[in-house]
C-alpha positions in Angstrom: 6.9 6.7 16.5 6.8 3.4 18.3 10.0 4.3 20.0 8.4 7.7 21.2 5.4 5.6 22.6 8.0 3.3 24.6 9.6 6.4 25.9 6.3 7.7 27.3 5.3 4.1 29.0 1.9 5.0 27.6 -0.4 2.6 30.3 -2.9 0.6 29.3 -5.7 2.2 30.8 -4.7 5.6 28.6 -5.2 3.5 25.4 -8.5 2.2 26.6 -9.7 -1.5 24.9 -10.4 -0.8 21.6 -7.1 2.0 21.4 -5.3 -1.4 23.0 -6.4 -3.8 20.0 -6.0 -1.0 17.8 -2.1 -0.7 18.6 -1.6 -4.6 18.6 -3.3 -5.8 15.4 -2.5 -2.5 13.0 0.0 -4.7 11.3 -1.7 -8.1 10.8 -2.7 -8.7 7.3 -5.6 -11.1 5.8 -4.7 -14.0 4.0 -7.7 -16.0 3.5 -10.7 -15.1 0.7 -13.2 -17.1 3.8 -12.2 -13.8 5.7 -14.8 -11.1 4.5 -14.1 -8.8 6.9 -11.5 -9.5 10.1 -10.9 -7.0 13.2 -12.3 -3.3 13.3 -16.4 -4.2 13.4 -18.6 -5.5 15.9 -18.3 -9.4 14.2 -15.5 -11.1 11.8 -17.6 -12.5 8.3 -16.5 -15.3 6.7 -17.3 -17.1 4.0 -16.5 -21.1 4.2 -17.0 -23.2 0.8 -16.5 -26.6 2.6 -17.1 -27.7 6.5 -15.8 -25.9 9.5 -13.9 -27.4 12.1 -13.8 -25.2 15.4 -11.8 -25.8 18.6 -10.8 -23.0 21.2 -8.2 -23.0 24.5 -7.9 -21.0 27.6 -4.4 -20.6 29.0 -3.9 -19.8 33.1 -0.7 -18.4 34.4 0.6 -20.3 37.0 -1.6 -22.9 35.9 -0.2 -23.4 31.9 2.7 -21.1 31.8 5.4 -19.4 34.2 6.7 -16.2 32.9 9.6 -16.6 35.1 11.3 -18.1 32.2 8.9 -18.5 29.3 9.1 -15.3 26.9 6.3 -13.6 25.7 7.1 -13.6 22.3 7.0 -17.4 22.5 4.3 -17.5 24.9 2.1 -15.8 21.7 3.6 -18.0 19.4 2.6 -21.0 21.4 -0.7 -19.9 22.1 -1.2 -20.3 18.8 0.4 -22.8 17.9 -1.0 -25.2 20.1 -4.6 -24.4 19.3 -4.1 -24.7 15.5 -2.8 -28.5 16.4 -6.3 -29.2 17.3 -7.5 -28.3 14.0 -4.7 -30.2 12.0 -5.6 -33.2 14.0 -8.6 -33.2 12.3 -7.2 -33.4 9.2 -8.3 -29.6 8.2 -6.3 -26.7 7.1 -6.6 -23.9 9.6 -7.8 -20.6 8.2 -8.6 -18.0 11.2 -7.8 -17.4 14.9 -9.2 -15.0 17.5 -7.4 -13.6 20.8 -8.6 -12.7 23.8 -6.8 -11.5 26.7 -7.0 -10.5 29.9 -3.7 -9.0 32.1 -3.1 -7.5 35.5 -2.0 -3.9 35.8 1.4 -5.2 35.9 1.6 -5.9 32.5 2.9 -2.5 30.2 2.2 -1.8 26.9 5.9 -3.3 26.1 4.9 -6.9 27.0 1.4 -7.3 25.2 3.6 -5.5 21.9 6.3 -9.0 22.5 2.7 -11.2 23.4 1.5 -10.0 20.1 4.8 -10.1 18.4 4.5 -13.9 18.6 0.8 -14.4 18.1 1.7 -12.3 14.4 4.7 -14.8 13.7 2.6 -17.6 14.6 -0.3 -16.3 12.6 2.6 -15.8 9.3 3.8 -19.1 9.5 0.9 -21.3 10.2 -0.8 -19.1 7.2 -4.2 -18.0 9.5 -5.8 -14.9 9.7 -6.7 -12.8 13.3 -10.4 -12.1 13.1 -11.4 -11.2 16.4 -10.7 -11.2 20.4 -11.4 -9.2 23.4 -8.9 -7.2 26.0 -10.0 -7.0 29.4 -8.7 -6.6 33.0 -7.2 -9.4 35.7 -7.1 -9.5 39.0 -4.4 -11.3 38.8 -1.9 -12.3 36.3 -2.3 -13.3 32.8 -5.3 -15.1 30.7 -5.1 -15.6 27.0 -8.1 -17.4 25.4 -7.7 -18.4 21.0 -9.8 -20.0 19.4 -9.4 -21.4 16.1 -11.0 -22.3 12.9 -10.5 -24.2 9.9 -11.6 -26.0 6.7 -12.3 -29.2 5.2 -14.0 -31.1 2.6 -16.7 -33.2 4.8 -14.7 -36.7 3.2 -11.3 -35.8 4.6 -12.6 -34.7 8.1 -11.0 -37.3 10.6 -11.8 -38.0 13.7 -11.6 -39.9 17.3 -13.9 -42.4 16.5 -12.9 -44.5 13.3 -10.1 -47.3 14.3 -10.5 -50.1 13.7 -9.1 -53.6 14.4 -5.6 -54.4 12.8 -5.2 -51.0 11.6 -1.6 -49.4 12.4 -1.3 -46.9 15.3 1.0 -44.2 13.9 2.8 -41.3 15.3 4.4 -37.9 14.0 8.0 -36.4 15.1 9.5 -37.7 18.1 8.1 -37.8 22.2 9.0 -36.7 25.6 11.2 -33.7 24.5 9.0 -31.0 25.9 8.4 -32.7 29.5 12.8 -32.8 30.1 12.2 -29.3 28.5 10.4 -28.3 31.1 12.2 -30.2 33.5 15.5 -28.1 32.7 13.6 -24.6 33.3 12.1 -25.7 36.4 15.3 -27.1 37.6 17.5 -23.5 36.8 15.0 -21.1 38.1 15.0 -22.9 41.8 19.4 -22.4 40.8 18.4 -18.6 39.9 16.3 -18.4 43.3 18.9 -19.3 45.3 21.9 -17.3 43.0 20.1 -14.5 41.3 23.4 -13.8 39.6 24.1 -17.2 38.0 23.5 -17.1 34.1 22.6 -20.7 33.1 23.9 -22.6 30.1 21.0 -24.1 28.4 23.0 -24.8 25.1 23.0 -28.3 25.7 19.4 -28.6 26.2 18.2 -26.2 23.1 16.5 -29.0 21.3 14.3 -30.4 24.6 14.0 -26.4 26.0 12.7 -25.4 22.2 10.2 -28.5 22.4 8.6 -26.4 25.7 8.8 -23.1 24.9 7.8 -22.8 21.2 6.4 -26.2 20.1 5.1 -26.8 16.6 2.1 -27.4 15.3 2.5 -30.4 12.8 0.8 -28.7 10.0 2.9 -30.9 7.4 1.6 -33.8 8.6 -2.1 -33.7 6.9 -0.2 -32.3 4.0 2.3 -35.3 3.5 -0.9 -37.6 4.2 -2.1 -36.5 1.4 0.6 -36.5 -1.1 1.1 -39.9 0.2 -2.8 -40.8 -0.3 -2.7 -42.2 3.2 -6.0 -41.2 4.9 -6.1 -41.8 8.5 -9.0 -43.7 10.3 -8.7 -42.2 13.8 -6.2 -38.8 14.5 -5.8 -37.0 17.9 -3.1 -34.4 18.8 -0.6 -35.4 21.5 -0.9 -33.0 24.1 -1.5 -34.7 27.7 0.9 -37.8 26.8 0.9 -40.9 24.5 -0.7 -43.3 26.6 -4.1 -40.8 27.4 -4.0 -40.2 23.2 -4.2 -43.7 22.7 -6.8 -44.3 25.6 -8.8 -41.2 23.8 -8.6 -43.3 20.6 -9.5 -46.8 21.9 -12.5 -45.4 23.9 -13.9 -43.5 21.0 -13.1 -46.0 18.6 -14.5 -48.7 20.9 -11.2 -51.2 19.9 -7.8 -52.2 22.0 -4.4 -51.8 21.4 -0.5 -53.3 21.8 1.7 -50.3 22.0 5.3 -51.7 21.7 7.9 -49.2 24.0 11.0 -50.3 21.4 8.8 -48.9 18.8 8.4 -45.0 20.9 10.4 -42.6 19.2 13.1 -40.9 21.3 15.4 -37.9 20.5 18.7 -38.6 21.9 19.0 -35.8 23.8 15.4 -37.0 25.6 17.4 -39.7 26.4 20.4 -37.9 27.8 18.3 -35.4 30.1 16.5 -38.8 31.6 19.6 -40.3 32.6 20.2 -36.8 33.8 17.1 -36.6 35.4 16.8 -40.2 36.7 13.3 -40.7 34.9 12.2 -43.6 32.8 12.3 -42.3 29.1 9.3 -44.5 28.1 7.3 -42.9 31.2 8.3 -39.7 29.9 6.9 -40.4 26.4 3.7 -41.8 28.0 2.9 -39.1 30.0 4.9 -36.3 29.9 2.8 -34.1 27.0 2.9 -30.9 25.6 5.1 -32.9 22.5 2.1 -31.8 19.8 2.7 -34.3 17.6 -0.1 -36.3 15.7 -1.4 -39.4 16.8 -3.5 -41.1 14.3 -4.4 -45.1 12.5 -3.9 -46.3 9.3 -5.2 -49.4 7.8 -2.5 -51.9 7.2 -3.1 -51.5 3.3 -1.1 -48.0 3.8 2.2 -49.2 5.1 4.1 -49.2 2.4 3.2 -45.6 1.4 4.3 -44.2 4.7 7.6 -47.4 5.4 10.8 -45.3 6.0 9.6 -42.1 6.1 11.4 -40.0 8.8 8.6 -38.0 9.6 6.1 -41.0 10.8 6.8 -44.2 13.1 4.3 -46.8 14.0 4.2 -48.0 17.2 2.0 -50.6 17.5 -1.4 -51.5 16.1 -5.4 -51.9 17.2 -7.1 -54.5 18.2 -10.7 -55.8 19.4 -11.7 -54.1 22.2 -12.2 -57.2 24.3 -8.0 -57.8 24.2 -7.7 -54.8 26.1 -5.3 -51.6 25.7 -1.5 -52.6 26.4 2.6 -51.7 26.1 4.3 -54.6 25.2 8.1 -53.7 27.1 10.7 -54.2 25.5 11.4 -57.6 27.4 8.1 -59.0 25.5 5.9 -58.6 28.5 2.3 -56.7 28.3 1.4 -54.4 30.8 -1.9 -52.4 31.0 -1.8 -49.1 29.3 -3.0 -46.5 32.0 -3.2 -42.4 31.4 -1.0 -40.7 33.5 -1.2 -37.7 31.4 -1.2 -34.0 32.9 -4.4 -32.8 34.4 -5.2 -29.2 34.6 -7.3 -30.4 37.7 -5.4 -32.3 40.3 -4.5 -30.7 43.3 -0.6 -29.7 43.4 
């Protein structure tokens, strides 16, 4: 039947907006108990037993994605993806989502079905339910808006605010991959401009390219946390950069910090695709973004629970607020921490 439906390029103004959401969510199923009752009334119910955490993301194309070379199966996936981070960086397990979209008239039927064919594989692997959304018209391009909820005992809830002096500054996963990602695209569609016909080879850059277009939310980081009984004192999700993360942390936490650069953990094909690039990996790290991993302090009594595991690094530790917030290079000499991180603001 599907097939039939592509045949006919059914628009979307003959589906109307409820046919529309309708078509794309008739195969997402419920996972959760907190969801009562999900899409197909005029509200989701749900039914939390312990706090709710709540955090929500508008996405711009041309502003946070260029479907000149990001799919939209991915772009779905992502979409999610990088909402549900916020949630995990709270230390909460992410139960529901909601979707709302708005798309130009050059959008068919065929590219919300991929859209929505990675919003459902996101949705299956990070174990959420779709609850609710809207579908609307654009002037221009593309706009998808999730938001995301979640649950949490009011104890384990972590937040911004609780570093403190001394205590380890601890990240997940590795840094700067998603920036050279990005770096690589932009780089072979001014090639494609130029050649339409030339086919690049992104093999060599799968790792950094995957880091861009379908990042991870580190859902497995609360969970090891826990098995470990580590419970962090300050968390935040990297998304515009280390050094503006850290800055977050310090300002809400009112305390300083020494961030040590030989500490920054660096895949070696980040490393590579600098050289390649002629940029300053630890820059990259700092700044770059988009990387999704989890930022979060420890107090010192915790090291040895989380010492040698591949999953975490610590790369420096807190300090009172009056010593400042610093990256101690790897020659030994401190340098002011500043954020350089992306800003969905400044003027191109």
């Amino acid at each position: 039947m599907l097939e039939d439906k592509k045949q006919e390029r059914i628009s979307l103004e003959t589906l109307g907006e409820f046919g529309l959401i309708r078509h794309l969510t008739e195969h997402f199923t419920i996972r959760h108990k907190s969801t009562l009752k999900g899409i197909g009334d005029d509200a989701a119910v749900l039914d939390f037993t312990d706090k709710t955490v709540l955090t929500t993301d508008l996405l711009v194309e041309g502003v946070h994605f260029d479907l000149s070379y990001m799919p939209l199966k991915h772009l779905g996936y992502k979409a999610i993806a990088v909402n549900l981070s916020d949630v995990y960086a709270m230390n909460a397990k992410a139960t529901q989502v909601t979707v709302s979209i708005a798309v130009s008239n050059r959008f068919p039927l065929e590219a919300l079905e991929e859209l929505y064919a990675g919003i459902a594989l996101a949705c299956k692997k990070f174990g959420v339910d779709l609850v609710g959304g809207d579908t609307t018209s654009s002037q221009k391009g593309m706009l998808i808006s999730i938001t995301a909820l979640g649950e949490a005992k009011e104890a384990d809830i972590v937040y911004r605010s609780g570093a403190k002096p001394n205590d380890l500054l601890v990240v997940s996963g590795d840094l700067g991959g998603a920036y050279m990602g990005l770096q690589v695209l932009e780089r072979e569609k001014e090639v494609f401009k130029v050649n339409p016909n030339n086919q690049p080879d992104l093999e060599p850059y799968s790792y950094i390219v995957e880091r861009q277009l379908k990042p991870e939310a580190r859902k497995d980081i609360p969970e090891l946390l826990k098995a470990l009984v580590v419970r962090p004192t300050a968390m935040i999700d990297i998304s515009d950069g280390l050094s503006s993360e850290i800055l977050h942390l310090c300002q809400e936490s009112k305390v300083g910090c020494n961030l040590f650069e030989e500490k920054i953990p660096l895949d070696p094909t980040v490393i590579a695709a600098c050289e390649e690039f002629s940029m300053d990996s630890t820059l990259v790290a700092l700044s770059g973004g988009e990387d999704y991993e989890l930022l979060f302090t420890i107090d010192q009594q915790d090291f040895d629970k989380i010492k040698g595991n591949p999953h975490l690094t610590v790369v420096g530790h807190m300090t009172d607020a009056s010593e400042g917030t610093h990256l101690v290079t790897r020659a030994n000499t401190k340098i002011p921490l500043t954020a350089q991180g992306w800003n969905s603001f400044e003027s191109e």
